[in-house]
C-alpha positions, 0 to 999 in steps of 0.5 A: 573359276568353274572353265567349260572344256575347251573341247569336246567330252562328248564322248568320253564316259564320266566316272562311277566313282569319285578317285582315290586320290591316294593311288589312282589313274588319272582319268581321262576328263582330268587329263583333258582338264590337266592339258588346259591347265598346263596350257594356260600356265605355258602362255603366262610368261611372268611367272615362267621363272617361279613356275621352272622351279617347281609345284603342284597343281590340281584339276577337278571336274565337277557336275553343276545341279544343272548338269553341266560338266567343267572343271576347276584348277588350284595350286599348292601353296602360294603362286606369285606370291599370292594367294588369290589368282584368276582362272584358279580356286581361292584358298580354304582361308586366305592367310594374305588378307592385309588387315587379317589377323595372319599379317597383323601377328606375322608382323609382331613375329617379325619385330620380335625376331628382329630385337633377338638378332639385334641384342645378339648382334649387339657389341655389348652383348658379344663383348661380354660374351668373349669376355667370359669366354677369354677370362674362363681360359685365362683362370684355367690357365693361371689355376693349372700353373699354381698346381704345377707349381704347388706340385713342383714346392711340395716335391721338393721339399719331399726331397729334402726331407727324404735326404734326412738333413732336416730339423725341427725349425727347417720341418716347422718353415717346410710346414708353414711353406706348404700351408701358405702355397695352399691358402694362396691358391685359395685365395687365387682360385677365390678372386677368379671365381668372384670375377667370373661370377659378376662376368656370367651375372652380367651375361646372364642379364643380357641372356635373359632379355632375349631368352623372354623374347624367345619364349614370347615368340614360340608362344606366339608362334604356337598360338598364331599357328592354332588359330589359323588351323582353327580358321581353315574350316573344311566341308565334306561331301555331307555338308559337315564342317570340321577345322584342321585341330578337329581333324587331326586331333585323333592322328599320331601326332594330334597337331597338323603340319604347318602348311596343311589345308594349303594343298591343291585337293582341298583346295579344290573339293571346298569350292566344288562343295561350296558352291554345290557342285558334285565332284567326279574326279580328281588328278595332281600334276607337278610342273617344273623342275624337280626339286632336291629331296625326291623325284618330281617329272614335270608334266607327271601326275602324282598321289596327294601326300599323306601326312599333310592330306591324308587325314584332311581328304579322308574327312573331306571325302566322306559322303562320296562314293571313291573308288576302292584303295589299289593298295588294299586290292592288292593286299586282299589278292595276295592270299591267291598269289604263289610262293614258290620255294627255290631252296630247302633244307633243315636250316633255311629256305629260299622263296621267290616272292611274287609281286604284290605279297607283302613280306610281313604282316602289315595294317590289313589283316586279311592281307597274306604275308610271307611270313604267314605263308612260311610260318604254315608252311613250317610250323616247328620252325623257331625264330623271327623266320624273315630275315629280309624284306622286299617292298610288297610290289618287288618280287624275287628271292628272299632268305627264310632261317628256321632257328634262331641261330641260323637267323643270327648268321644270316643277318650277320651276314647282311650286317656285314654286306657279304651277302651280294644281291642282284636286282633286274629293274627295267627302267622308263629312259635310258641312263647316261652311263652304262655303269657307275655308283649311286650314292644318295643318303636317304630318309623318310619324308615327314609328311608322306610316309612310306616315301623316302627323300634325299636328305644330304644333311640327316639322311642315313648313307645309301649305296647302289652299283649299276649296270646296264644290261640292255638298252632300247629306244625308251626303256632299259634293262638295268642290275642294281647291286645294291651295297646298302639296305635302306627302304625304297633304296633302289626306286629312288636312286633310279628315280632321282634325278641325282641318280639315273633320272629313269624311274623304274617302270610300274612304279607309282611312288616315284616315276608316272607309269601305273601297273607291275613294278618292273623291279626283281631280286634276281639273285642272292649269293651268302654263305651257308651258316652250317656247311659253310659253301657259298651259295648263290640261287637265281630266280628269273624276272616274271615281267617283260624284258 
């Protein structure tokens, strides 16, 4: 499993540092690595089919006690099916092992499932299920005419009394009429119920067979699923070992995700720690199409996730020296980053956030925010102050109310979408249309937040108009005039490749190209909460057009 370069890296310097594999570069052994790798999968023709639909694939270089340099390569998740592949790494725990106790217990799983659709599919079962269902309808029926009928009798007699041609006799058969309506209904009500009652007696004995197997199958399910986390016992740089529960134990959610431990990176540093070998750096690249819910460029690298990875590599990582985290660079330099303001007066502001400042504090509290800055810079003002965010690597303007009352204006303002903004991105690619409508529902994805993926079925709607402004042979200039406000709205409606398929430029979460996010607020037009004019403000990009 561990290749020898195919060419030579005499020349190419090895890493000070082991990659922050949560924002990184690729370096340059791993795109020499990534480039024998994805050679290797072009010239394997049976899986070209399952390979064209997508999946992530990992490549790290190693140092051997000896001094040897080379590299090992891993998929996500199964290949052909399986989990053991030459010219690949081998799971942390092989969950395809036929006598292992995953098959043994999926296979119970399964007989289970298969006895719930047959007793739910069963003619008994779904006879009675009509039954009840159609004699319910029925005994409402019959009840509802009775009271119609009932209400007819008694209006009636009413009548009758009402003209006041009644004696004793007829006001004692009137009397007796009514009383025996009313114990027939009774008695009516009574027999419906009874045959009702031994309907849902006979459901409910059918129900409860397959609800106890349903219950057996989650516990089962529940405990399957421990046990393999339990299995995937995982090493770190120190040589300590830790399994899945224990490392996700002090998470938010203290379960791990199902698929966890199955990733290329962890994968990849058990054998490298396995065997002894140092590591020195890593990459991840997606190979075929993309799928439906995010952006995915074949060919491009990408972060490991952070939801099913995160906690995994941060243990898995402890022991070696990684690079400092880009993010949290960034987060530290915003301090030294300007704000300049575009607008002022006794109720609200306009400033021109830079790229790299985040709009409200966040999770490092050395960082400088936004609303930290304003916040000093007016200090009698009342209220929440921001009353709109940009993502920390968009820059451009943003709306700042002095009082509470202002701040209520401008966010009905935004509430209602009569606030217009326009967005400058300069794209990687060129659009089909040179103008058109983006509508993509979005929603945060489970397992690696803050990315957001296109979700037809629970994603909350997202809108964005284009148009294009300049093309060129690589790249385009295009506005966005976004007419919802969801996170990352803009990124990925330009990213996916429902939408434009041209990911803007700089942006590491959804396109391939590192550096500045090539995405401004150019533009924002509302109305003043106190004068009433309309405004508009501009602030022009500060990156290359």
């Amino acid at each position: 499993m561990l290749h020898s370069f195919a060419t030579s890296i005499a020349g190419i310097p090895l890493p000070e540092k082991f990659t922050y594999p949560f924002c990184y570069t690729p370096h340059p052994l791993c795109i020499l690595a990534a480039r024998e790798t994805q050679a290797y999968l072009c010239a394997q023709a049976q899986w070209q089919d399952e390979l064209q639909t997508g999946k992530m694939f990992g490549v790290l270089v190693v140092q051997t006690s000896g001094g040897h340099i080379g590299y090992l390569a891993a998929f996500s998740g199964l290949l052909a099916g399986k989990s053991h592949i030459p010219f690949f790494v081998p799971p942390v725990y092989d969950l395809q092992q036929p006598d292992g106790f995953f098959k043994k217990e999926e296979k119970l799983i399964s007989q289970l499932n298969a006895r719930i659709d047959r007793l739910e599919q069963s003619d008994t079962y779904r006879h009675t299920r009509q039954t009840l269902h159609d004699s319910k309808r029925a005994a409402d029926q019959v009840l509802t005419d009775a009271k119609l009928r009932m209400k007819q009798a008694k209006a009636e007699r009413d009548a009758l009394r009402t003209r006041g041609n009644t004696d004793a006799e007829t006001e004692r058969r009137l009397t007796r009429e009514s009383q025996f309506q009313k114990a027939e209904y009774r008695r009516q009500k009574q027999a419906l119920e009874n045959h009702i009652a031994l309907l849902r007696q006979q459901m409910s004995a059918q129900e409860g067979l397959i609800e106890q197997l349903k219950t057996e199958r989650k516990e089962r399910s529940a405990a399957l699923q421990r046990r393999i986390f339990e299995h995937f016992d995982l090493l770190n740089a120190n040589g300590e070992h830790r399994n899945l529960c224990q490392i996700f134990a002090p998470t938010v959610h203290r379960t791990p995700p199902a698929g966890a431990g199955e990733c290329a990176a962890p994968k990849l540093l058990q054998q490298a720690y396995l065997h002894g070998w140092k590591p020195l750096c890593m990459a991840e690249f997606w190979w075929g199409d993309s799928p439906k819910s995010e952006p995915r460029r074949h060919g491009h690298y990408y972060p490991a996730c952070k939801g099913k990875c995160g906690p995994i590599l941060s243990f898995m990582l402890q022991g070696l020296d990684v690079e400092d985290s880009p993010l949290t660079t960034a987060l530290l330099r915003s301090a030294d980053l300007p704000l300049p303001t575009v607008y002022d007066d006794p109720w609200l502001a306009v400033v021109c956030k830079p790229s790299g400042m985040p709009s409200v504090p966040g999770t490092e509290p050395r960082a400088v925010s936004v609303a930290d800055v304003v916040r000093r810079r007016y200090p009698a003002a009342e209220g929440p102050l921001i009353v709109h965010r940009l993502d920390m690597d968009t820059s451009g303007l943003m709306l700042i109310a002095k009082d509470k009352d202002t701040y209520r204006h401008l966010q009905e303002q935004f509430k209602n979408r009569t606030v217009c903004k326009r967005y400058l991105a300069l794209l990687d690619g060129n659009p089909p249309d040179d103008s058109g409508i983006i509508r993509l529902p979005l929603s945060p994805s489970p397992f690696d937040r803050p990315r957001q993926v296109v979700d037809y079925l629970h994603g909350k709607p997202a809108e964005t108009y284009y148009a294009v402004v300049r093309r060129m042979p690589s790249q385009a200039l295009v506005a966005f005039y976004p007419q919802t406000g969801r996170t990352h709205q803009l990124r990925i409606h330009a990213a996916h490749p429902d939408g434009l398929h041209c990911p803007i430029a700089g942006d590491a979460l959804y396109g391939t190209s590192p550096g500045r996010l090539c995405l401004h607020a150019e533009s924002i037009t509302f109305v003043h909460p106190v004068s009433q004019r309309l405004l508009t403000f501009h602030s022009p990009a500060d990156f290359p057009l």
